[in-house]
C-alpha positions as CSV (number, residue, x, y, z in Angstrom):
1,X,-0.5,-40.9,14.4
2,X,1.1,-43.6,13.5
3,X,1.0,-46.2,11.0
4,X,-1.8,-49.2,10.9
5,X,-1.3,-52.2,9.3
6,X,-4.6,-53.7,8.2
7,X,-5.3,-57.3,7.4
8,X,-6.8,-58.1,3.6
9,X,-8.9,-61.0,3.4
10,X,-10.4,-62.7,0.4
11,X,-13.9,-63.7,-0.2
12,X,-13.2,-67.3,2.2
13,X,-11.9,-65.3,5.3
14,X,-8.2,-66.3,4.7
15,X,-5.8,-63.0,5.2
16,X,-3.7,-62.2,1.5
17,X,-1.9,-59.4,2.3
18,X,-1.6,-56.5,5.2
19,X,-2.4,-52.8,4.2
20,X,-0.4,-49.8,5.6
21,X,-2.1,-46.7,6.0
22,X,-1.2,-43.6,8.1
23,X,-4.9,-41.7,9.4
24,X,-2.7,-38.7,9.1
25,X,-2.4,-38.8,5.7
26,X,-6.4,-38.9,5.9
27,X,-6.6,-36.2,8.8
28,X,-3.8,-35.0,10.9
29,X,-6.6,-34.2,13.7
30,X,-10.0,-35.6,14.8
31,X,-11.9,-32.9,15.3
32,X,-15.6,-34.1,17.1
33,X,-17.2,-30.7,17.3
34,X,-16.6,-30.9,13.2
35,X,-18.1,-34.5,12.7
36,X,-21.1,-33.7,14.9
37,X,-21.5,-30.5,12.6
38,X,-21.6,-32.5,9.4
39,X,-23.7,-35.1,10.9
40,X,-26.2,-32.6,12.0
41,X,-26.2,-30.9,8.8
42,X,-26.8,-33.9,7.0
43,X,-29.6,-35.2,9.2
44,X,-31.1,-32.0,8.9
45,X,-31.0,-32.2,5.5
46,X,-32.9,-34.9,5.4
47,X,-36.0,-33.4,7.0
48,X,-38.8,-33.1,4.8
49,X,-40.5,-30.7,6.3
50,X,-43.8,-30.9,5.5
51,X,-45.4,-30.9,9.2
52,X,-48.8,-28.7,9.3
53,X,-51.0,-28.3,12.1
54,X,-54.5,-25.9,11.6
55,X,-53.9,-22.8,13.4
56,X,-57.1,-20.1,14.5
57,X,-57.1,-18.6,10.6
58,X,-57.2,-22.3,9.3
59,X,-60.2,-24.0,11.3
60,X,-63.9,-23.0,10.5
61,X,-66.1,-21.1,12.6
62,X,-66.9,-17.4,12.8
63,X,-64.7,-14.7,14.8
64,X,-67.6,-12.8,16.5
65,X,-67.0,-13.0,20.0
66,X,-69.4,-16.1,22.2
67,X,-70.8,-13.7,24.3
68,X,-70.5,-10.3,25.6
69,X,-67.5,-9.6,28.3
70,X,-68.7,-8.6,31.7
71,X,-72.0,-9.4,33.5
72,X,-72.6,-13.2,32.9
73,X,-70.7,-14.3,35.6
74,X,-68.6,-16.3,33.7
75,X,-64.5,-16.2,32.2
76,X,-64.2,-14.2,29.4
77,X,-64.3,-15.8,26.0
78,X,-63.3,-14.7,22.6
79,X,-64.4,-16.6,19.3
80,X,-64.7,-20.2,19.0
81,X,-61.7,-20.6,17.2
82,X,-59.6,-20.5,20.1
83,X,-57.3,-22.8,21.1
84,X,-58.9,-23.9,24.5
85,X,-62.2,-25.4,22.4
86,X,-63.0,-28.4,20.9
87,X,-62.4,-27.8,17.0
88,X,-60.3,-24.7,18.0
89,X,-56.9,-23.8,16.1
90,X,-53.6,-24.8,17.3
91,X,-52.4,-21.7,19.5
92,X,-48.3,-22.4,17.5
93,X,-49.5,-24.2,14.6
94,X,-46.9,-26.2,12.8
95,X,-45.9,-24.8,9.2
96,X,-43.5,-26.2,6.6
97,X,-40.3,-25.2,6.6
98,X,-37.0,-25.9,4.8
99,X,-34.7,-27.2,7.6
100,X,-31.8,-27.7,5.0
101,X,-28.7,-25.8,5.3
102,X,-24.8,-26.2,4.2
103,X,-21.4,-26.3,5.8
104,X,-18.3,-24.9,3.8
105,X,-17.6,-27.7,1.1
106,X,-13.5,-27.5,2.5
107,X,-15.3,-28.5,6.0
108,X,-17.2,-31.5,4.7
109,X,-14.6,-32.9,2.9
110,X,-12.1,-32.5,6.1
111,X,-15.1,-34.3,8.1
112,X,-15.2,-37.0,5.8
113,X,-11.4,-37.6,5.8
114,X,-11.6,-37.3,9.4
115,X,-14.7,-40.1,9.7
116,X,-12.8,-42.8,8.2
117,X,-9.4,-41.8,9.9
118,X,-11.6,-42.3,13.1
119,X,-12.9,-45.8,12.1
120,X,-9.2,-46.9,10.9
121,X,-7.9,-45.8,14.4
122,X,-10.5,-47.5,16.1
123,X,-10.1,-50.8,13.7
124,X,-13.5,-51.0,12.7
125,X,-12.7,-51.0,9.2
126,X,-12.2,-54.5,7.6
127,X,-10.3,-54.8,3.8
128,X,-11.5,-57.4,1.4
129,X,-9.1,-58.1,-2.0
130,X,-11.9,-57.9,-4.4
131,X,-15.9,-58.2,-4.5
132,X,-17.2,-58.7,-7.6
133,X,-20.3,-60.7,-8.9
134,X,-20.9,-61.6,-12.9
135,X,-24.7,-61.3,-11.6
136,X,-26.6,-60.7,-8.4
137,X,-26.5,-63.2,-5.7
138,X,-27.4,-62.4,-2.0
139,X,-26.8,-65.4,-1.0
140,X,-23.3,-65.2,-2.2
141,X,-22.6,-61.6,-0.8
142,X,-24.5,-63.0,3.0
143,X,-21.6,-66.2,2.6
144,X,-18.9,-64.3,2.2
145,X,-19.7,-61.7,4.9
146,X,-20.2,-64.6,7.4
147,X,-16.9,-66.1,5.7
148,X,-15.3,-63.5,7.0
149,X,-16.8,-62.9,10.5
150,X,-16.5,-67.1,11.2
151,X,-12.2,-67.1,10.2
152,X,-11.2,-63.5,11.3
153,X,-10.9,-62.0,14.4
154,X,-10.8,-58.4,13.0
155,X,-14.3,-58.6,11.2
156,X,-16.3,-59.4,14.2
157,X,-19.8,-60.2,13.3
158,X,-21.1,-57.9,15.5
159,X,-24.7,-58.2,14.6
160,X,-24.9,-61.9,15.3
161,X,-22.9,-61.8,18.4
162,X,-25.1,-59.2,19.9
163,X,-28.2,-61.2,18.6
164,X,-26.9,-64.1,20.6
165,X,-26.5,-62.5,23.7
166,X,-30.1,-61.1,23.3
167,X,-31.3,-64.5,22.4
168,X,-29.3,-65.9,25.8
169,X,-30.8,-63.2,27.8
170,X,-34.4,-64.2,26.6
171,X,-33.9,-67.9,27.6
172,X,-32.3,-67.3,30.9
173,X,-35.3,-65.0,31.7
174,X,-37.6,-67.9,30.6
175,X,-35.4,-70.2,32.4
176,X,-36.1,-68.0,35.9
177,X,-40.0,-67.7,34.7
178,X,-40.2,-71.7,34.8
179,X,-38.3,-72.0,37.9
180,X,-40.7,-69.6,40.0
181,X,-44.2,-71.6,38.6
182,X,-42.4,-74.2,39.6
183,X,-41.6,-73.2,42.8
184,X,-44.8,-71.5,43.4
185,X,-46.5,-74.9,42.6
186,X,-44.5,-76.5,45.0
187,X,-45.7,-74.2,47.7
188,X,-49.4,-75.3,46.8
189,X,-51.6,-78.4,46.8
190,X,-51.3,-79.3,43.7
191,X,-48.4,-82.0,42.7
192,X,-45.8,-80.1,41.2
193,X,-44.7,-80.0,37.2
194,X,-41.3,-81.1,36.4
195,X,-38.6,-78.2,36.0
196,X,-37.7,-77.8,32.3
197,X,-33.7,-78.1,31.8
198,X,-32.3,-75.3,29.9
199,X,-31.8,-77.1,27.1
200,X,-35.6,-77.8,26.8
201,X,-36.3,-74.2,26.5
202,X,-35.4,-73.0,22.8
203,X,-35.0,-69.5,22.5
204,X,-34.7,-69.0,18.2
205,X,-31.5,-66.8,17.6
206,X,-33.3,-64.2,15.3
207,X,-31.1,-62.6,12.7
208,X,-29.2,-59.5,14.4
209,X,-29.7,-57.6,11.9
210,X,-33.0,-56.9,12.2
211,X,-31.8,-55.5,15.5
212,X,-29.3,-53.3,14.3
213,X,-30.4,-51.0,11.4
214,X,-27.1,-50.1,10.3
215,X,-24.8,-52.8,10.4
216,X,-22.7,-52.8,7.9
217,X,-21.2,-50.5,5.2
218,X,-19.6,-51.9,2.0
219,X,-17.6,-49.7,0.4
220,X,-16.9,-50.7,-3.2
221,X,-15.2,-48.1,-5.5
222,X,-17.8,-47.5,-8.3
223,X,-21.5,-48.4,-8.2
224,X,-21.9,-51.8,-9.2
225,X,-25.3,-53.0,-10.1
226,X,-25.4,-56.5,-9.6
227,X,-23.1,-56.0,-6.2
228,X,-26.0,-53.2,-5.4
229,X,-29.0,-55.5,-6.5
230,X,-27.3,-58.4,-3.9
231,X,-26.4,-56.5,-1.1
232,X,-29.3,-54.7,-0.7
233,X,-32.1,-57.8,0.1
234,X,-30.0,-58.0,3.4
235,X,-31.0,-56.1,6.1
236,X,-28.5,-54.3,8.4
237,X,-26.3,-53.9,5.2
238,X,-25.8,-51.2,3.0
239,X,-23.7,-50.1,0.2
240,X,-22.3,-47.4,-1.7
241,X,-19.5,-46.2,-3.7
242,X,-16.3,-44.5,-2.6
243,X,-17.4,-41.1,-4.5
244,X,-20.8,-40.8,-2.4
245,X,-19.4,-41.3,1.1
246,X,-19.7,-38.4,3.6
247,X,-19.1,-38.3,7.3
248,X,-22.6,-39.6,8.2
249,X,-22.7,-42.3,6.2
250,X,-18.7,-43.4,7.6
251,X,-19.9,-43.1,11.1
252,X,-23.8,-44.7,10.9
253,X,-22.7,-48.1,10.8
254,X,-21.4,-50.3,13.2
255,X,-18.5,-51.4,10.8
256,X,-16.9,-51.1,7.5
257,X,-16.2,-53.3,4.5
258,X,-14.0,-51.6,2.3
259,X,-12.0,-53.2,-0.8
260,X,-8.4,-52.6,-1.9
261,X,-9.6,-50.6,-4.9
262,X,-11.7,-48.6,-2.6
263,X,-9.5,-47.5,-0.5
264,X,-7.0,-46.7,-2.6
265,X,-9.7,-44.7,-4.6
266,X,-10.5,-43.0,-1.4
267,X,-6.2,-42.5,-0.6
268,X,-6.2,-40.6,-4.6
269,X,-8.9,-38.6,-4.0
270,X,-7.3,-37.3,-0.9
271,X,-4.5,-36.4,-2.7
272,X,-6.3,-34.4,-5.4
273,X,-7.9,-32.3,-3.0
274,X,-4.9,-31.3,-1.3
275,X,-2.7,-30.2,-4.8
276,X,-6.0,-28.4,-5.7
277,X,-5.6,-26.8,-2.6
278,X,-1.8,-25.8,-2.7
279,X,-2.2,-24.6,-6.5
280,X,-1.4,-20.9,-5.7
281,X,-3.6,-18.5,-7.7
282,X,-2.6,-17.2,-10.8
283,X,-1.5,-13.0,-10.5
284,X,-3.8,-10.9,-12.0
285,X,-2.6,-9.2,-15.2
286,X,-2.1,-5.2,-14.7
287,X,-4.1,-3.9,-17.1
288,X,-2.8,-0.6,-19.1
């Protein structure tokens, strides 16, 4: 791999600085069989588990059977409790269950190395100098991010450009609608209603968030409440500290928006896991 300079920007979507960064140093491999393990673990994980359906031991009724088994000319028939009656017991009832499992803790931390090497390679991962608040403020937080989408080319603001296109798509679909009523009307008796032009029909550009569960990620490097507290009345947009990310939540959002500090946290961290993993183990002492 080679190495990826990325942009810094500041809080008015004016580039500071470039960042170089090999994904090698992250991961020296992608390995997709390992993110879709860790993903599926950690969806998994999430489960609750707590389905239940009645099963033939669980609905009322007595077991004796209807009616006796031959000479009534009709199919045989056990208790009422079956599952082809009305009231009857699932025949594979649902039970709760603990769907969680775990992965090597070596494997998850390569997985994670190897999500945000993936997102680097693929430049969906934007770098902001700072982002700090002195108290919460989402409307602050929501002008910076569109700061940033509105003077850089990197940070595309994918949620609002996708919520344009759906919002074009709806009028050009009203736009046919009023041309055929008026060309049906046209066909008939009646005096035909003007055309409206397309700028007459208004289609509202709804927020693309609400679209697009997961958005955005902001990646700070420790948890900051009043950062938290603002980021978190927008919806698409999440965040979370360097120390809790995992492969799932690196490749759920759309894009990233990691600071300096962050990354570099992330860079150290990297670095402490492989020493602890060169430390050789100490001889054991003979004993006698």
């Amino acid at each position: 791999m080679a190495v990826i300079s990325l942009p810094i920007y500041d809080r008015t979507g004016t580039q500071v600085g470039t960042y170089e960064i090999d994904p090698a140093d992250l991961a020296p491999r992608i390995s997709k069989q390992l993110l879709h393990d860790a993903v599926v673990m950690y969806q998994r994980n999430r489960r609750q588990g707590t389905v239940q359906t009645r099963g033939r031991g669980d609905v009322a009724g007595t077991t004796r059977k209807m009616y006796r088994q031959k000479g009534t000319g009709r199919a045989r028939a056990g208790s009422r409790r079956t599952n082809i009656r009305r009231g009857g017991g699932h025949t594979f009832a649902k039970r709760p269950m603990d769907w969680s499992y775990r992965l090597p803790k070596k494997a998850l931390r390569l997985a994670t190395r190897m999500a945000l090497a993936a997102r680097i390679l693929d430049r969906e991962v934007t770098l902001i100098d700072q982002l700090s608040m002195d108290r919460p403020r989402t409307a602050e937080i929501a002008q910076i991010l569109k700061a940033i989408a509105d003077k850089t080319e990197e940070f595309v603001c994918l949620t609002a450009r996708l919520a344009r296109r759906r919002a074009e798509a709806r009028r050009r679909a009203a736009l046919r609608r009023a041309q055929r009523q008026a060309q049906a009307q046209t066909q008939s008796t009646i005096s035909p209603e003007p055309t409206p032009s397309a700028q007459e029909i208004r289609v509202p550009i709804l927020d693309g968030l609400k679209y697009y569960r997961n958005a955005l990620l902001v990646v700070v490097p420790q948890y900051d409440v009043n950062i938290y507290r603002s980021v978190r009345n927008l919806p698409g947009v999440s965040v979370l500290p360097v120390d809790q990310l995992n492969a799932l939540e690196i490749l759920r959002p759309r894009r990233l928006l990691m600071t300096r500090a962050a990354l570099d946290a992330f860079r150290q961290k990297v670095v402490q896991d492989k020493q602890q993993l060169c430390v050789p183990e100490e001889a054991p002492v003979p004993v006698g």
